[in-house]
C-alpha positions in Angstrom: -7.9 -17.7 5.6 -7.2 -17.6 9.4 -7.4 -13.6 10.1 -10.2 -14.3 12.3 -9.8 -11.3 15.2 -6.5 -10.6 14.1 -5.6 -6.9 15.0 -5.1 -5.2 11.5 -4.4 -1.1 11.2 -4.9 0.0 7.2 -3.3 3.1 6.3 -5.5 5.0 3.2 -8.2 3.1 4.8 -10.6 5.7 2.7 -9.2 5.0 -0.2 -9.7 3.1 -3.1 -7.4 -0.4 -2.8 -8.0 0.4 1.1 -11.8 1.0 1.4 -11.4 -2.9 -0.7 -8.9 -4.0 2.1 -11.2 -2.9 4.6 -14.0 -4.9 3.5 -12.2 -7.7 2.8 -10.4 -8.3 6.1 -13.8 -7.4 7.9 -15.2 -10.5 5.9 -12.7 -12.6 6.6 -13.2 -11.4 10.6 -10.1 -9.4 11.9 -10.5 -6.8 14.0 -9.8 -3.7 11.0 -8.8 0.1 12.5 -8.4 2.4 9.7 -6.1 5.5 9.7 -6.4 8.5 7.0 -6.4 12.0 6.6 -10.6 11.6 6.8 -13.4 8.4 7.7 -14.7 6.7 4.9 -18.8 7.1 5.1 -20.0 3.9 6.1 -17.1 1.8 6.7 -17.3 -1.2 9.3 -13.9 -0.4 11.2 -13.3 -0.6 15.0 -11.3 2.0 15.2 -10.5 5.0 13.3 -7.3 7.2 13.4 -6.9 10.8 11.1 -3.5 10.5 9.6 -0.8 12.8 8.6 1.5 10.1 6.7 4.1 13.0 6.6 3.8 13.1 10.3 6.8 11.3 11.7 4.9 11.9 15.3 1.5 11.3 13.9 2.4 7.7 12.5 3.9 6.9 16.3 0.9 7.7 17.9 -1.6 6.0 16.1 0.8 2.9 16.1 1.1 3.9 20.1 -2.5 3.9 20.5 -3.9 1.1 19.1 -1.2 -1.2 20.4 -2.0 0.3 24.1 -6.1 -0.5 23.5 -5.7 -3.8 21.7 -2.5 -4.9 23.1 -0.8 -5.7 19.8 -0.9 -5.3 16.2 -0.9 -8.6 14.1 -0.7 -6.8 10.6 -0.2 -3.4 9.0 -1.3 -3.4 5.2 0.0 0.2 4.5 -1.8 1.7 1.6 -1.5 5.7 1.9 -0.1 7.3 -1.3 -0.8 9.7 -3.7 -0.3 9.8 -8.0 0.9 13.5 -7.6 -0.3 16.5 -10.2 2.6 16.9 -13.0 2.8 14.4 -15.4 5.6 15.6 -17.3 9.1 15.3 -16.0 10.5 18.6 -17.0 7.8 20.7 -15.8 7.7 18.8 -12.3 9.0 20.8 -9.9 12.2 19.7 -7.1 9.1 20.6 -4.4 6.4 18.0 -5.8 9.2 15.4 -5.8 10.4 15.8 -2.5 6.6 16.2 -1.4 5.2 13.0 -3.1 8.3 11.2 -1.8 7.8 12.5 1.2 4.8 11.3 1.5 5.2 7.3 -0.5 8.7 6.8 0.8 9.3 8.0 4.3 5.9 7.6 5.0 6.1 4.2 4.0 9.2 4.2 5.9 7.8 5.7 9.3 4.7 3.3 9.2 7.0 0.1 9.2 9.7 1.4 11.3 6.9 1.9 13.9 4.7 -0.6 13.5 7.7 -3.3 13.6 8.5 -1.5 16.9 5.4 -2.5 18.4 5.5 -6.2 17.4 8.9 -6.7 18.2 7.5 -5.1 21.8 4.8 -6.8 22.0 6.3 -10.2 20.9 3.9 -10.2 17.9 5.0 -12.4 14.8 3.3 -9.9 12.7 2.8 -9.2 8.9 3.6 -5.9 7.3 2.3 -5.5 3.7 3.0 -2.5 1.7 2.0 -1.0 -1.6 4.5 0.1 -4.4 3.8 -0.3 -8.1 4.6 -2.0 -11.5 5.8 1.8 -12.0 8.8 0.9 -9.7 10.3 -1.5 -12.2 10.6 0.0 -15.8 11.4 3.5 -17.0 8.4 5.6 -17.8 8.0 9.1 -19.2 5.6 10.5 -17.1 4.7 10.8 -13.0 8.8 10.3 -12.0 8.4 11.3 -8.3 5.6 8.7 -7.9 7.7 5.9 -9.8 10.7 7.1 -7.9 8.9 6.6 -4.5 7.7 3.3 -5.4 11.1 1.7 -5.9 11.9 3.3 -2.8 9.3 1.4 -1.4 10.6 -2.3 -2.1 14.0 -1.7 -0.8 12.6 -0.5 2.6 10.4 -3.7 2.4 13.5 -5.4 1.3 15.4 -4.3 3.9 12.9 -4.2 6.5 12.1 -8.3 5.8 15.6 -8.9 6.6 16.0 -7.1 9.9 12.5 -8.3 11.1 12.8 -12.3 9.8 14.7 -13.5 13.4 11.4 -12.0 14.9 8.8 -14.1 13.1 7.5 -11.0 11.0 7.0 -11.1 7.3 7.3 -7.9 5.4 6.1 -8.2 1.7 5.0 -5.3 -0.9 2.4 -5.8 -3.2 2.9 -3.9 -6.6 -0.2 -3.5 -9.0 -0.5 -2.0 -12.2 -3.9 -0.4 -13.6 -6.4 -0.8 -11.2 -9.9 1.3 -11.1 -9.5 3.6 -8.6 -9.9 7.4 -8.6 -5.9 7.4 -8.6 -6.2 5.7 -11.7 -8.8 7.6 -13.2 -6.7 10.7 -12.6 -3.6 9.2 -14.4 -6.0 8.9 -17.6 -7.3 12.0 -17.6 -3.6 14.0 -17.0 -2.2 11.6 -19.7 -4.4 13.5 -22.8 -7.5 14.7 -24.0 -9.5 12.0 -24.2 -9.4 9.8 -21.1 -11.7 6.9 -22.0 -9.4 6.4 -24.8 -6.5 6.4 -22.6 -7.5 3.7 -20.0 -8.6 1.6 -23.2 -4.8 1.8 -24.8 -3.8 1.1 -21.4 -5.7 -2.1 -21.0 -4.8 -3.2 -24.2 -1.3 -3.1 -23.3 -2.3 -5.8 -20.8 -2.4 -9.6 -21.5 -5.5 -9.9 -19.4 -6.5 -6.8 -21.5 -8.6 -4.9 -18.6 -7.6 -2.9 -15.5 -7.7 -4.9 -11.8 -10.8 -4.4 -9.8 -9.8 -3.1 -6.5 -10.9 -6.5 -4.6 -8.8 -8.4 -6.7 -5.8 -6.2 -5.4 -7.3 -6.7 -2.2 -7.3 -10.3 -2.0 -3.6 -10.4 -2.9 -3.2 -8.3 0.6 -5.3 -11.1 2.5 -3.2 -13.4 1.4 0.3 -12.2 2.2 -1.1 -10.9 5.6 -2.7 -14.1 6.4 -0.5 -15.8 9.7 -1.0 -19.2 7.8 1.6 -17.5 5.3 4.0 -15.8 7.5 7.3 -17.7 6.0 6.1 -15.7 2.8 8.9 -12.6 3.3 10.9 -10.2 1.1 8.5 -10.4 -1.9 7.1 -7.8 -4.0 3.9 -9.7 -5.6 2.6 -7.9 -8.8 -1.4 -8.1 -9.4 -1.2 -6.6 -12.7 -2.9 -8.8 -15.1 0.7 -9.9 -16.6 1.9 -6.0 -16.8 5.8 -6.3 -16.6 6.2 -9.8 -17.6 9.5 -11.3 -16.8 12.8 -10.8 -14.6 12.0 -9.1 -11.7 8.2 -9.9 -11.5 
């Protein structure tokens, strides 16, 4: 890859798909400032930036401030979200889905609205990559704010690749399904009693028949941030071990 001392900010930088990201860019050699609501422990970032996603000001700032110390920013792999805490439609409430879409969509939205700003400024023919979910593209009977916020997610990346093409920047969302992270491992134990039994009937569900690693989610990021891919634009790339086979994949 060719992100040698590209300028990368990672939103959910603590988390864990971006803790992966994190590690991964830093091997590959870019120059990685993470932004969260708290530091990982032990993470080899440049920079670090506490982050209210809800924040429309917050989100300026940091994208203000690392463009004034580093004079641009090459990517923005934006991986902030959260599952949310009612599984069950009818017993979620109209304030946790305005809160978790809050939070998913315009965050989502006030990340790349902002961070486009800057490389359009700067003259930066950047990459934005963005997470949304499997969950975006079928109906499901559980989590609907989250799923909801998800599809929200690829028409602002949609929409956002087509403003932003003229400019050189590529903005692509990456949707996974199952991967082992504590936001997965929350999903299995809300979903019934038993939540090893759970994640296995997920998996099995799956034609690869396991859950993604969070480096294999990561890797997928590398790759559609990489400049040696920038005509890559507009796509929403599932790593989801064939979850959601067909149309719209």
């Amino acid at each position: 890859m060719s992100l040698k001392d590209q300028v990368v900010l990672v939103t959910g930088s603590s988390g864990g798909i971006g803790d992966a990201v994190v590690d991964a860019l830093t091997a590959e050699g870019a120059l990685v400032i993470g932004a969260d609501r708290a530091p990982k422990e032990g993470q080899g970032l440049a920079g670090f930036f506490p982050l209210d996603i809800t924040s429309e000001e917050q989100c300026a700032a940091v994208v203000r401030d690392i463009t004034t110390r580093y004079g641009r920013i090459d990517a923005l792999v934006h991986a902030a979200g959260v599952l949310g805490t009612t599984p069950d439609i009818m017993k979620t409430t109209t304030e946790e889905f305005d809160f978790i879409m809050r939070i998913n969509g315009s965050g989502t939205f006030s990340m790349v609205r902002e961070t486009a700003q800057s490389m359009i400024g700067t003259g930066t023919p950047g990459a934005i990559v963005i997470l949304s979910s499997v969950a975006a593209k079928e109906a499901r009977l559980n989590y609907l704010p989250y799923n909801a916020s998800k599809l929200a997610v690829l028409h602002i990346m949609w929409s956002f690749a087509e403003l932003l093409g003229p400019n050189g920047i590529s903005v692509n969302a990456i949707a996974p399904g199952p991967v082992n992270t504590p936001m997965w491992a929350q999903f299995a134990k809300d979903s019934g009693p038993d939540a090893t039994a759970n994640r296995a009937k997920r998996a099995a569900q799956l034609p690869m028949r396991r859950f993604a690693e969070p480096d294999e989610v990561a890797r997928a990021i590398l790759f559609l941030a990489d400049p040696k891919n920038r005509y890559i634009t507009g796509v929403s790339l599932d790593v989801a071990g064939g979850a959601h086979l067909g149309m719209g994949t």
